[in-house]
C-alpha positions as CSV (number, residue, x, y, z in Angstrom):
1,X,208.8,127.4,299.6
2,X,207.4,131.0,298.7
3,X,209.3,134.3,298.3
4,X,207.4,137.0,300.0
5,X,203.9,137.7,300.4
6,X,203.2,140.0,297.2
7,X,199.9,140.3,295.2
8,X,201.2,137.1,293.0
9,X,200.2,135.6,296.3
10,X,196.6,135.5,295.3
11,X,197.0,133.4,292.3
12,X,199.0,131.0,293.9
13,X,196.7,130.3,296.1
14,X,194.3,129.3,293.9
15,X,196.6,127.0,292.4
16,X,197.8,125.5,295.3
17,X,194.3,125.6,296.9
18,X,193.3,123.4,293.8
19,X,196.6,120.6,294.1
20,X,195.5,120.3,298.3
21,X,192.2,119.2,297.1
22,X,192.8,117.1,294.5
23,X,195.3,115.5,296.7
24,X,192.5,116.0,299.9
25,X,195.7,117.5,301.9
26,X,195.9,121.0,303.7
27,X,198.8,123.2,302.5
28,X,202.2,123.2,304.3
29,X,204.4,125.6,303.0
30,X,207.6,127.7,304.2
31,X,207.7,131.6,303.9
32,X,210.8,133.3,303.2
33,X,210.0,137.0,304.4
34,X,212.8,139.7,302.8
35,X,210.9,142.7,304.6
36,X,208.0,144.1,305.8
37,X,207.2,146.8,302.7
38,X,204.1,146.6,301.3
39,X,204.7,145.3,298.1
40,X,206.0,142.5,299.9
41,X,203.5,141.6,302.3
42,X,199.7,142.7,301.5
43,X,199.2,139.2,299.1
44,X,198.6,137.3,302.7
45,X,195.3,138.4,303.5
46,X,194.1,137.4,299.8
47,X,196.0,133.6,300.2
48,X,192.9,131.3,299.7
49,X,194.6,127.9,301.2
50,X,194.6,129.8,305.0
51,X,191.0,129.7,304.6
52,X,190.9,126.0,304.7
53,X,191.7,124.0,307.9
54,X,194.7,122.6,308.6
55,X,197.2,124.3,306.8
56,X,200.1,125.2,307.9
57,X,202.1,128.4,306.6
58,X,205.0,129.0,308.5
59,X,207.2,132.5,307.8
60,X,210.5,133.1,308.5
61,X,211.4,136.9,308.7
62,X,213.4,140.1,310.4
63,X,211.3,141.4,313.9
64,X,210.8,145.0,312.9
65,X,211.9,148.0,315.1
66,X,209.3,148.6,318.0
67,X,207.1,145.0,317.5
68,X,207.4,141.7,316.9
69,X,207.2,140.2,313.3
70,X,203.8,138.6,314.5
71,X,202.3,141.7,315.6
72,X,203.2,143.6,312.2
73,X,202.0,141.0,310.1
74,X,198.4,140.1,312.3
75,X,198.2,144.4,311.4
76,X,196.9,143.4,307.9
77,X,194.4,141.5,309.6
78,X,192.5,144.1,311.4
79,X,189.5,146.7,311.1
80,X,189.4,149.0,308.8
81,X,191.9,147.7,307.0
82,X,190.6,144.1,306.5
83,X,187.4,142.8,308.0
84,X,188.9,138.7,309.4
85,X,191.7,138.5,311.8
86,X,194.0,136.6,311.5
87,X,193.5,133.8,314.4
88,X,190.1,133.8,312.7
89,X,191.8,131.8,309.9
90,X,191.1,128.1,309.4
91,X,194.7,127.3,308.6
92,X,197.7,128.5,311.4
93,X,200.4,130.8,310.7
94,X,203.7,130.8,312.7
95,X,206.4,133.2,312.9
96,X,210.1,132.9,313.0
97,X,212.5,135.9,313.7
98,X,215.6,135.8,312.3
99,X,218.6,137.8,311.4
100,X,222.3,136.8,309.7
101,X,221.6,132.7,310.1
102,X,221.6,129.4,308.6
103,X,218.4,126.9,308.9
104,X,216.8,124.1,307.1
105,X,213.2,123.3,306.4
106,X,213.0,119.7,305.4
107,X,215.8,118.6,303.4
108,X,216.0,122.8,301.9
109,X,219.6,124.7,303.2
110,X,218.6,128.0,303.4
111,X,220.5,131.2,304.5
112,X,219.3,134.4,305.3
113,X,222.0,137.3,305.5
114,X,221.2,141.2,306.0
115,X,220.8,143.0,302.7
116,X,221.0,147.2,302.2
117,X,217.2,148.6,302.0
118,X,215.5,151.1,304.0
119,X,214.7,149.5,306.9
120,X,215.4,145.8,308.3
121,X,215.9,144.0,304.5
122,X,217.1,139.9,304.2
123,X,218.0,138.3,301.7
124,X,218.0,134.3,301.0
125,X,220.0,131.8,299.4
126,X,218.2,128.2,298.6
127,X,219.9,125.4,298.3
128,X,218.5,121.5,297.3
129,X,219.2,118.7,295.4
130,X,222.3,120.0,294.1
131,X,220.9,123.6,292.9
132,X,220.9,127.0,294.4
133,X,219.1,130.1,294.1
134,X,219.9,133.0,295.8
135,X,217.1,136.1,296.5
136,X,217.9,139.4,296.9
137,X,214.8,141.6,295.5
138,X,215.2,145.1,297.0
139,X,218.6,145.9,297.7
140,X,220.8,149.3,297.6
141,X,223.2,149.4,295.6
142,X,225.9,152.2,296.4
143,X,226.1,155.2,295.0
144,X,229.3,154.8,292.6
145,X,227.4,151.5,291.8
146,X,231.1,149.5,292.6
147,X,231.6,147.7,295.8
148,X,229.4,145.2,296.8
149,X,228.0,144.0,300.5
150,X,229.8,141.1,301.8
151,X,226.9,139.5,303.3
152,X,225.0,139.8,299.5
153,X,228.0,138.3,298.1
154,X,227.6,135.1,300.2
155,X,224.4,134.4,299.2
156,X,225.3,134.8,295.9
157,X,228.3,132.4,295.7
158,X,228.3,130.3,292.9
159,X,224.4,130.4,292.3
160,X,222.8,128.7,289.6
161,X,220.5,131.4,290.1
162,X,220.6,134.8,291.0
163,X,216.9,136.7,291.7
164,X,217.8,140.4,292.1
165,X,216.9,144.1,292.0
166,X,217.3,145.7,289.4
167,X,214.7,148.2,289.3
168,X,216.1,151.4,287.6
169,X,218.0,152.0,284.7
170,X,221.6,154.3,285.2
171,X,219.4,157.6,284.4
172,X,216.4,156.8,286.5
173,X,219.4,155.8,289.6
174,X,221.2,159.2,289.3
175,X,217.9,160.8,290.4
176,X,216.9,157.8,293.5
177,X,220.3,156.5,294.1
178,X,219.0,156.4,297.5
179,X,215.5,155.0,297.4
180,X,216.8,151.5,298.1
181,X,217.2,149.8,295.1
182,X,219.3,148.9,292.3
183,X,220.3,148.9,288.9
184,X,220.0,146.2,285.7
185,X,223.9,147.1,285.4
186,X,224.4,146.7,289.1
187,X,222.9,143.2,289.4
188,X,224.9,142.0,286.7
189,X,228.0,143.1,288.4
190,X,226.5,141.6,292.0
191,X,226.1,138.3,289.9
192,X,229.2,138.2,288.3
193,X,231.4,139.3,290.6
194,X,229.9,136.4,292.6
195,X,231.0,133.8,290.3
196,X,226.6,133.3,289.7
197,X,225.4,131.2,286.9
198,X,222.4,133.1,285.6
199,X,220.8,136.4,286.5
200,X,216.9,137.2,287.2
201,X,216.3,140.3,286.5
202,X,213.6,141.0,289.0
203,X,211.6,143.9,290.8
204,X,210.6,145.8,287.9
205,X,209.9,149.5,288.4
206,X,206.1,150.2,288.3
207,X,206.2,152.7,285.4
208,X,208.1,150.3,283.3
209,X,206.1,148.7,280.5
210,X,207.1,145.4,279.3
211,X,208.7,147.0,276.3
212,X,210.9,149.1,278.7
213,X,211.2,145.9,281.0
214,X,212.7,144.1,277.6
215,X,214.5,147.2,276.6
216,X,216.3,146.7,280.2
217,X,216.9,143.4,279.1
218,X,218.6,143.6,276.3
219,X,221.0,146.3,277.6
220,X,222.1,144.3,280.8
221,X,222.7,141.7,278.3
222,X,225.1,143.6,276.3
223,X,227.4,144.2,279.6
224,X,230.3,142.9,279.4
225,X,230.3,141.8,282.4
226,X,227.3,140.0,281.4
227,X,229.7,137.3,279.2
228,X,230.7,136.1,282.6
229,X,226.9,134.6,283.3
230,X,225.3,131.3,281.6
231,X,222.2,134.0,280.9
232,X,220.4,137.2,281.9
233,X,217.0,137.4,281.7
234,X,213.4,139.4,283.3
235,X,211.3,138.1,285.7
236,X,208.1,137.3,284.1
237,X,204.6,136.6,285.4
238,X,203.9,133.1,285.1
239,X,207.5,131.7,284.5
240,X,208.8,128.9,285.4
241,X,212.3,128.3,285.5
242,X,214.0,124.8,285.6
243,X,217.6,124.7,287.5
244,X,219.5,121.1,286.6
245,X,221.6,119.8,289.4
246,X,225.1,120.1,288.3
């Protein structure tokens, strides 16, 4: 199961490229598509297992205004952006369109509900074995930084994990309170107010350092709101993150 299509996609790949041929097995592996942005999308053309035949990557995402998701994805794929198309791949990619729904692949739960953003935006909720994690990574918070969406509360219910946006701290949101995203103080609130477990903080603004990203941190973790949560941490490269069934 993999969260969007970012640039971590090219070291996954190699990872996984390296676990299919040790076990001599293509991949197979699920896609979870939040939006088309391209921060969240231009990994795919750099995945090394669709080079290899047989594998089977299969993405569930919104259909954008004007095409089909297909179409916009197979885009990356094309002269002069990038010189092999996508049907020229040995491994096969299929698309699923999907809006406010729930679906399984395998034995997963997942749901997908419509998230503020700028433009067409899901988010997911995960749900196996007795854990949960639920994804929203670009989301817009409103203005007074209060009330939050229904549908982001669903997939939030109860997490053991909550992955979300919280790209901008208060000052930096006064100035792009409308430049889709949220705040470290805001995700706690969407996590707590949700009766979540733990918080990801996640979507780190490009001109934050990792001292600023820790700085962020330690101030969402000095919310009160915060008490409310098991813990609140950053998104890290490289993490891994264990969830025990309850």
């Amino acid at each position: 199961m993999i969260l969007d299509l970012g640039t971590g996609l090219r070291a996954l790949g190699q990872d996984l490229s390296e676990q299919s041929q040790a076990r001599s097995e293509p991949l197979a592996a699920t896609v979870l598509l939040s939006h088309l942005h391209f921060d969240h999308v231009i990994g795919l053309p750099f995945f090394g297992p669709l080079l290899l035949r047989g594998a089977v990557l299969d993405i569930y995402g919104p259909r954008p205004d004007g095409m089909s998701l297909e179409t916009a994805i197979s885009d990356l794929f094309r002269q002069p952006y990038f010189p092999v198309e996508l049907r020229q791949l040995g491994g096969k990619v299929t698309f699923h369109e999907i809006g406010d729904e729930d679906f399984t692949a395998g034995t997963t739960k997942i749901r997908a509900r419509q998230v503020p953003h700028l433009g067409k935006t899901l988010g997911f909720r995960v749900a196996d074995g007795g854990r949960s994690v639920a994804y929203v990574p670009d989301h817009q918070a409103p203005r007074d930084l209060q009330a939050v969406d229904d549908g982001v509360l669903e997939l939030c219910d109860g997490a053991d994990l909550v992955v979300h946006d919280a790209q901008y701290t208060n000052q930096e949101f006064e100035r792009k309170w409308n430049w889709g995203h949220s705040t470290a103080d805001y995700a706690v609130r969407v996590a707590a107010r949700a009766g979540a477990r733990r918080l990801l903080l996640f979507h780190h603004d490009p001109s934050h350092d990792d001292r600023g990203v820790a700085e962020l941190e330690q101030h969402a973790r000095g919310l009160r709101e915060a008490g409310d949560l098991l813990d609140v941490s950053s998104a890290r490269e490289n993490a891994t993150i264990e969830i025990e069934p309850r």
